[in-house]
N, C-alpha and C positions, 0 to 999 in steps of 0.2 A: 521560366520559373526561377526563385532564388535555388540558391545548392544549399540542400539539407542532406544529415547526418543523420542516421536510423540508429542508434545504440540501445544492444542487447547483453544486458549481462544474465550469464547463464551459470549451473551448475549442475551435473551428475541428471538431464533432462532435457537427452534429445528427441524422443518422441513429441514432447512439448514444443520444444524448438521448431522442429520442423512444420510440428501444426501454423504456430506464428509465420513462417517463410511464406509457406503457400498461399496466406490471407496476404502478404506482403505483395506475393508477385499477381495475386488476383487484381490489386489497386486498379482503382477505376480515376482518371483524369491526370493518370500523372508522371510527370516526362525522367525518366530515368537515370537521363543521361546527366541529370541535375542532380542527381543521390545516388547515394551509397549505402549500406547495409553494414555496420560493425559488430559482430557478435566477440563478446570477450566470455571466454572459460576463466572462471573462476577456480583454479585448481581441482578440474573434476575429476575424477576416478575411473570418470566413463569416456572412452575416446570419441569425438565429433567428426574424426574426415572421415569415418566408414559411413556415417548417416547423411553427410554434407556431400560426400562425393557421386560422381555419375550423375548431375542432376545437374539442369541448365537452369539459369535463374535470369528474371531480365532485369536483374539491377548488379553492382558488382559489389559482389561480396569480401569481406576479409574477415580472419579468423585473429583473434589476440588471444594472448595469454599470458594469465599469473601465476603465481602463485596465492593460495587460498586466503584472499582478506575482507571478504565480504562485499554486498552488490554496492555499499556505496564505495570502495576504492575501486570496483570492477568499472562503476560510471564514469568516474574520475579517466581512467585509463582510456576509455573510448572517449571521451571527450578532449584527450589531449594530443590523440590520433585525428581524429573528426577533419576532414575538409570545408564542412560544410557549416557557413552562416547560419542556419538554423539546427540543433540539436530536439531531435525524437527521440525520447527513451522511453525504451516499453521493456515489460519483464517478460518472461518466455513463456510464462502459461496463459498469455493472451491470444485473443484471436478477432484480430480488426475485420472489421465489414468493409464493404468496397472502400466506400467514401473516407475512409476516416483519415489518409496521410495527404491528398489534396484538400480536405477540409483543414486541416490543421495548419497547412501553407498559406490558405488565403485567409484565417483569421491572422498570420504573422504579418502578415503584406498590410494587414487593419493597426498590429498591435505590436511592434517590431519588440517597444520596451517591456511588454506583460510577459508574465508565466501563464503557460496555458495549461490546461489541462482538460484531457479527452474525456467523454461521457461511455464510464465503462458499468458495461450492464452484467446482472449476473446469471447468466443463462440455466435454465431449469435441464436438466439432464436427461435424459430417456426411460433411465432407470436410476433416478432420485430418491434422495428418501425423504421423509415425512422433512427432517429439520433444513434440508435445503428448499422444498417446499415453502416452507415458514421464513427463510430468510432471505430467500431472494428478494420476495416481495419488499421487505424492507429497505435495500441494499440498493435498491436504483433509484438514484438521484433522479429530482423536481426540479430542482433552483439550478439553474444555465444564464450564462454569461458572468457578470463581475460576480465574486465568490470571496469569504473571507480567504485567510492563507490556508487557516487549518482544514481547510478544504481539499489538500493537495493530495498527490496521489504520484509516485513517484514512477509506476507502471505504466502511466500515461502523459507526458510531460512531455512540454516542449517549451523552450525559449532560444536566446539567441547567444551562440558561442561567446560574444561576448561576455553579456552579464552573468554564464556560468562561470568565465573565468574570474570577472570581478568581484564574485561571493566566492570564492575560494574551494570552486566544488562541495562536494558534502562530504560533511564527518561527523563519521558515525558515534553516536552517544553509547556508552562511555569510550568504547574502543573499538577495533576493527573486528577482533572476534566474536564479540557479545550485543555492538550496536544493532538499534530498531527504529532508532528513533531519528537515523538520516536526514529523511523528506523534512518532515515539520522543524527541525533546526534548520534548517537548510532555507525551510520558507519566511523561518521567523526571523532570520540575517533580509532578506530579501524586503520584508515587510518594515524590518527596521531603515531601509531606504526609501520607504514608498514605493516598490514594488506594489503594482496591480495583479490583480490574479484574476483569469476570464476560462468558466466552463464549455469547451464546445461543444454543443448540441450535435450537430453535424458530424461529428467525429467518434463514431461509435465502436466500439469494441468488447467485445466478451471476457472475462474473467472467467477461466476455469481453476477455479482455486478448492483445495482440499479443505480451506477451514471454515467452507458454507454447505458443503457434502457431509461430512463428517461430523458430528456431535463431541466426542471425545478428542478429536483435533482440535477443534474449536475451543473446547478448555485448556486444553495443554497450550494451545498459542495464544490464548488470553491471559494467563498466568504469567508465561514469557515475557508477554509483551509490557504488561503492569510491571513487570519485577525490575526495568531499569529506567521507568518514570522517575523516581527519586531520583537517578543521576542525570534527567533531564534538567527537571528541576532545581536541582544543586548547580546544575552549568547557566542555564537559563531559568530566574524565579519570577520574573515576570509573565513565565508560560502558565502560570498556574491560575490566573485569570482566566487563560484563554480557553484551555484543556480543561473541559467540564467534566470530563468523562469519569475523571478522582478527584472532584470536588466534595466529595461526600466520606473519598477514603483518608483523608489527612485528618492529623490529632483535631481530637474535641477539642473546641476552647469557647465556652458559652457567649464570654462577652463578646467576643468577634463573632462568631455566628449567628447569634441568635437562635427563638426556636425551632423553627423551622428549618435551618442546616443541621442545628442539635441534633435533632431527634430523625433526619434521614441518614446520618452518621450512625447514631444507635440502631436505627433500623439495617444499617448496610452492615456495619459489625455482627450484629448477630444472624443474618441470611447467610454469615462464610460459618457458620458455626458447625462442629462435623455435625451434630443433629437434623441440624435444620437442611444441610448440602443432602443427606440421605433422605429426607424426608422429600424433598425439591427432586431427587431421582428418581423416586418411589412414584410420584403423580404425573414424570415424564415419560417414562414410560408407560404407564396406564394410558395415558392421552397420546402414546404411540399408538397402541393397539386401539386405540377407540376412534383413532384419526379426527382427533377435538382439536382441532385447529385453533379456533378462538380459545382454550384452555392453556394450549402450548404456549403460545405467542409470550407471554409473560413468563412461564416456567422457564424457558430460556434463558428470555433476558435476564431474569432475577439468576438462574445460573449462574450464566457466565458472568454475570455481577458478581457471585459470591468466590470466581475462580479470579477478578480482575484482583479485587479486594485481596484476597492469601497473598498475589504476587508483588501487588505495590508493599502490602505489610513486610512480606521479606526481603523486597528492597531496603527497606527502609532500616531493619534490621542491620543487612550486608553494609551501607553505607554507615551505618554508627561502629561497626566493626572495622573498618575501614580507617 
């Protein structure tokens, strides 16, 4: 087998950690002695040898550490550690199925110059609630093999140590404290070479993430994450083509739109309006308690519409202040 590099950037979330490990050492087809295992503490608060130690692993492990700059300098750091010709990075609230790091090997042996990326599903939980109910279904990818870029997904990534060092690692939009926007700058440098990008089927893995669980997370990290699109933007304006998701939240301008962006502008501005967001919670929870599924589906999305919407506005804001 080629020698690959597993890097984990973690923070304040070793139980999570540790969930990841054990799908690690469960791998099914895959020779060890060719990998490695890097986990980097991201300046945690929580100490990792009390939950890492006493425990035999069959791959070798090593522990790095920073200080607090976020997961894409944490990437950075493990990749500049790495041994190994092919780079896996996965985030710590993941939990891979057997197959997914010898799938991920033999699609590199196929595609040495592509970025890959794993088919990560989002697992329905035991005791779920209605809106993870509702989102999973939506959240598992269809479309497998060649992919655009903004397809990436930085949890489940692999390419080859090379071409991470020849894009210059990622960096994070606007800065190391507040970037979100790593992956897709990251991919869109990559794509500006003709980088390919290939989804593996084969290569599956669970996302146990908090902001498809949780309704109220789910706002709060959509807001977030809208709020420093501006400064993606401003860095990269060609992304705004790509990135459809705030094509609707940027200023009106009739002549360049036309009616049809016009007026799903006017429609998206006034869905963030305090009236309308209370009104949109008012029938969410009705359609909680009534388990209206086909009702929700849309309150959500128009939701967290109206929470993307507030946060690109006060980016937008912040950056004229600026």
């Amino acid at each position: 087998m080629i020698r690959f590099s597993v890097i984990i950037p973690t923070y304040n979330r070793p139980e999570s950690l540790l969930r990841l490990l054990e799908s690690l050492a469960a791998q099914q087809g895959v020779d060890w002695d060719a990998g490695e295992v890097l986990v980097v503490d991201d300046g945690s608060s929580v100490p990792y040898e009390a939950a890492l130690s006493g425990r035999e692993w069959p791959f070798t492990l090593r522990l790095l550490r920073q200080e607090n700059g976020g997961e894409a300098r944490a990437r950075n750091t493990g990749a500049a550690q790495a041994a190994g010709e092919l780079l896996l990075f996965l985030d710590d609230d993941m939990e891979l199925r057997p197959g997914y790091v010898a799938a991920m090997c033999a699609e590199y042996e196929r595609r040495s110059d592509w970025i890959l990326i794993g088919n990560m599903q989002t697992p329905m939980e035991p005791d779920g609630t209605t809106f993870q109910r509702v989102m999973a279904a939506q959240l598992t990818p269809t479309v497998f093999g060649e992919v655009p870029f903004t397809a990436i997904l930085a949890g489940v990534l692999g390419m080859s140590a090379a071409l991470y060092q020849a894009l210059g690692g990622m960096q994070p939009v606007p800065d190391e404290k507040r970037g979100r926007w790593a992956d897709l700058a990251f991919a869109y440098q990559a794509y500006q070479r003709q980088t390919h990008f290939f989804r593996v089927k084969e290569a599956v893995s669970l996302h146990h993430d908090r902001m498809v669980s949780d309704f109220e997370v789910a706002c709060c990290r959509s807001y977030q994450i809208a709020l420093l699109a501006p400064a993606l933007f401003a860095r990269y304006p060609e992304l705004k083509i790509h990135v459809r998701m705030f094509s609707d939240m940027l200023p009106l301008n009739w002549q360049q739109d036309g009616v049809r962006l016009g007026l799903r502008k006017l429609l998206r501005r006034c869905s963030a309006t305090p009236l309308v967001t209370w009104l949109l919670n008012v029938l969410i929870q009705l359609g909680e308690r009534t388990a209206a599924v086909w009702a929700l589906r849309p309150l959500y999305r128009w939701a967290l519409g109206a929470c993307l919407y507030r946060g690109f506005q006060a980016g937008v804001d912040d950056a004229r202040r600026a």
